[in-house]
C-alpha angles and dihedrals in degrees: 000000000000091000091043092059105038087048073058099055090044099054082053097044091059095042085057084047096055094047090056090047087057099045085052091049093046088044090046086055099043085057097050089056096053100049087049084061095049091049090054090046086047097059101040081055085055095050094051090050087059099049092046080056099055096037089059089044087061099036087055096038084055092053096041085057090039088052090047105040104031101025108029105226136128 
């Protein structure tokens, strides 16, 4: 009878087991996903950022040759 009821609570303590292994894999997963998503987001961000820079180099570098051949200046 002993044997019979710890192989018992083996059996669920291993079921328990089990269910926690799956609840880590699903919120492993859960994480991979989401830092794929930041790292896209990252690197959208990173894009932008180069196109505003080049959008304010040529908008300066229009002003700058507005200021020498119209105006005279500089």
């Amino acid at each position: 009878m002993m044997v019979e009821d710890r192989v018992r609570q083996l059996e669920i303590a291993n079921a328990q087991l089990a269910t926690s292994v799956n609840h880590l894999a699903k919120s492993v997963e859960d994480l991979t996903t989401t830092v794929q998503v930041l790292r896209d987001t990252m690197n959208q961000g990173r894009g932008v950022m180069w196109l505003l820079m080049g959008a304010s180099g040529a908008i300066g570098a229009l002003i700058i040759t507005f200021a020498k051949k119209i105006l005279g200046v500089l």
